[in-house]
C-alpha positions in Angstrom: 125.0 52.3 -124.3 125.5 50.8 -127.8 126.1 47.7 -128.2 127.1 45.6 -131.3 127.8 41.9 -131.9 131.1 41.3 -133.3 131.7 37.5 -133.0 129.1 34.6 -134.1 126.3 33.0 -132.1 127.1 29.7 -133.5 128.9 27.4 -130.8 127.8 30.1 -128.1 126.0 28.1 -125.0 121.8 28.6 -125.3 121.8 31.1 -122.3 124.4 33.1 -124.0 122.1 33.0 -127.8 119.3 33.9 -125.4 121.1 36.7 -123.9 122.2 38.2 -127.1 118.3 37.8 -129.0 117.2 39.8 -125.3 119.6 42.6 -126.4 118.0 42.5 -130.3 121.2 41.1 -131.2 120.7 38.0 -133.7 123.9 38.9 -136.7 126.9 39.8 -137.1 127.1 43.7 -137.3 123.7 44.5 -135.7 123.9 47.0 -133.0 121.2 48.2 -131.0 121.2 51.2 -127.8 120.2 49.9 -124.5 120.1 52.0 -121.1 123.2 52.0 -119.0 121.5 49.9 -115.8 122.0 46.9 -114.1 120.2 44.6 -115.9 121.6 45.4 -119.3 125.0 45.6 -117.7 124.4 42.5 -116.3 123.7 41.0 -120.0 126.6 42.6 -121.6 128.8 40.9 -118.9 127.4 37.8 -120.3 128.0 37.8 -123.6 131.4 39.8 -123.2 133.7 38.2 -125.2 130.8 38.3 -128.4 130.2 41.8 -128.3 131.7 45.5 -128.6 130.3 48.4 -125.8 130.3 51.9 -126.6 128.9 54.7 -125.2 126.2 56.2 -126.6 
């Protein structure tokens, strides 16, 4: 799955900053592919509202 950050850290709680620097994510516009499992699932649920999902 790729994933891309499309809204800023800044304001975000620490777990959720934490979440996103896990995923590789630390700008606006970076993307980066993870697998499609649990885990990563489970991050992207986190940090929903901050970031775009797309299929890869």
């Amino acid at each position: 799955m790729k994933i891309k950050l499309v809204k800023s850290l800044i304001g975000s709680k620490k777990d959720q900053i934490a979440t996103a620097y896990a995923l590789g994510l630390r700008k606006i516009g970076d993307e980066t592919t993870q697998p499609d499992n649990k885990a990563t699932q489970g991050k992207v649920t986190k940090i929903r509202h901050l970031v775009e999902v797309t299929e890869a």
